[in-house]
N, C-alpha and C positions, 0 to 999 in steps of 0.2 A: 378541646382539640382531640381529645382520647375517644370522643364518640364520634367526631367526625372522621376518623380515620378507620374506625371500626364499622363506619357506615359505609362508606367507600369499598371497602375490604368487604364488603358482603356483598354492596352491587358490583365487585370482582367476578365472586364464587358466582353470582346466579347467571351473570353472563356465560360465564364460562359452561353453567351445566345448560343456559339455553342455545348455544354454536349449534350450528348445523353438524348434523352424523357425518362422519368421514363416507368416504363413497368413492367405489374404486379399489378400495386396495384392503386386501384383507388382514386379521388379525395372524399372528403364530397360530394361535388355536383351530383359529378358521381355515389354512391353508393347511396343516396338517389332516385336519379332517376331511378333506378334497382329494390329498392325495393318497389318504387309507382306504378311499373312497374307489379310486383311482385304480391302484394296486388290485383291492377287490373284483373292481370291475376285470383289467387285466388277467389275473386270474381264472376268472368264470369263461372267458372268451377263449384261453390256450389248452382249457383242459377239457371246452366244451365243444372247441372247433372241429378234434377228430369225429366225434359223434353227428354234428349235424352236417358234416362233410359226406361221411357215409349214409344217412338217411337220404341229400340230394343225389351222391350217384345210385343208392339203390329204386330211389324214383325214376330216375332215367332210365337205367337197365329193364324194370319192368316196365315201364312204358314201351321201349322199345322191341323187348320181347313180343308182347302182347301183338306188337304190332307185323312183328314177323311172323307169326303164328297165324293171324288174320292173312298174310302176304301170301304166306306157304297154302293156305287152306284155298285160295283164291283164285291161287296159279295152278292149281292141281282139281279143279272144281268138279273133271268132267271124267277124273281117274280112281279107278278101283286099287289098281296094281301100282304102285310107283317106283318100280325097279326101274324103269328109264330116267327119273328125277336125278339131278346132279344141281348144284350149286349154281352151273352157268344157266340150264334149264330155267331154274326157278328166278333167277336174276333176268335173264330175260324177260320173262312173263311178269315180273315188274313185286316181287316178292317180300324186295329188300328196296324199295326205294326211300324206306325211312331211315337207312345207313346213309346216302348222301354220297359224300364223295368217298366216304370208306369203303364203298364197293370199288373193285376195280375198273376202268374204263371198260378191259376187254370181258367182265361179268365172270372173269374167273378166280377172285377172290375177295374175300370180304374180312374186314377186321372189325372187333367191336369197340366200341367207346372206351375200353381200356387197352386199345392199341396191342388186341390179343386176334391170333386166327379165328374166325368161324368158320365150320365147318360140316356139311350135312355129307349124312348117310341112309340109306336106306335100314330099316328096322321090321322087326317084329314084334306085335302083341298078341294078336291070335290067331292071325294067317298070315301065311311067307308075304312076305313086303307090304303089310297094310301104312307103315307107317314110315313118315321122317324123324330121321333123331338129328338135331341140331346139336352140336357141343359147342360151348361157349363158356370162355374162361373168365371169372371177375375174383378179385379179393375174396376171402373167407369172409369178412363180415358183411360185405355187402351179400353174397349168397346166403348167409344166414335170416340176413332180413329180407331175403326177395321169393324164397321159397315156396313160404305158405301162401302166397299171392297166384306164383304162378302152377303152383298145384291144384287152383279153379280152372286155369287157361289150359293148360295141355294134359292131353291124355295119362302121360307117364310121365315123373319127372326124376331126375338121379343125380347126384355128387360125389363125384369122383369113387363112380362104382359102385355106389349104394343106392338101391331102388328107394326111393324115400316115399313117392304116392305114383298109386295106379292103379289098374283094373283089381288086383290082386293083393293090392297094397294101401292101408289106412297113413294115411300124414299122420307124422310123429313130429313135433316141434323140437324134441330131445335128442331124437336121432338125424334130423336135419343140423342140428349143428357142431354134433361128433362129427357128420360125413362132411359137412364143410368145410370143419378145422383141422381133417387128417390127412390133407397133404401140403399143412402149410400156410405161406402169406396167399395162393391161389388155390379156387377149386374148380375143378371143370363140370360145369352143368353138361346133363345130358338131357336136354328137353324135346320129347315125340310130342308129334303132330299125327293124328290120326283120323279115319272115319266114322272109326267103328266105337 
């Protein structure tokens, strides 16, 4: 009787290790580790999100720049002097049509993707009024990453008063981001358009 109880009791135990795996729901150990997992992930996303936030708006900006520079160069294709160029001028002549509706209706002002004034002037680089200077104001760190970009596109480029590259002037990655970060959460680009 003692072995057939003991024989039973063993075809218990191998039943028991041959059951089907649980499925569906996890261990303590296994859910903790999902949600360290979790947490981790979390983390990487809030402290990663300002950074690849500013990489997206600094791609826009200079796309958009780029695009006004080609706009300004387009609308002014058959002038030497651009002391007559104004902001409505140049928006007429279709300049700024990659703003959208951020130009105004009546083409007399334009705001940029950071809900900031643009605004042109006439300039000089090496004869009286060769040149447009666009100011355009964006974040410090997005100017910091959009600098060296748009110092292939335009003639002269500056931040908030400091010649950064131009005729006269070698780009400095160093000095692009002191002139970025010296006045602040914003900097005002000053980007010429030139001939010459």
């Amino acid at each position: 009787m003692r072995q057939d109880n003991t024989k039973a009791f063993r075809l218990r135990l191998i039943r028991i290790g041959r059951r089907r795996k649980q499925s569906g729901e996890l261990s303590l150990i296994e859910a903790g580790a999902y949600m360290a997992g979790a947490a981790l992930l979390a983390i990487a996303v809030i402290k990663g999100g300002a950074y690849v936030y500013n990489l997206i708006k600094t791609q826009q900006f200079t796309s958009e720049a780029q695009m006004f520079h080609t706009g300004m160069l387009n609308a002014t294709q058959n002038d030497a002097d651009f002391s007559a160029e104004t902001l409505t001028t140049l928006a007429t002549n279709r300049a700024f049509d990659a703003a959208g509706s951020r130009l105004a209706a009546d083409k007399s002002s334009l705001k940029g993707i950071f809900n900031q004034p643009v605004t042109i002037a006439v300039g000089t680089l090496s004869t009286a009024n060769d040149s447009l200077i666009m100011s355009y104001q964006v974040p410090a760190a997005v100017c910091a990453l959009s600098v060296a970009a748009l110092a292939n596109t335009y003639s002269q480029i500056g931040a908030n008063g400091t010649t950064l590259a131009g005729p006269t002037t070698t780009f400095s990655s160093t000095a692009a981001g002191t002139a970025c970060a010296s006045a602040g959460a914003y900097a005002t680009l000053s980007l010429y358009t030139s001939r010459t």
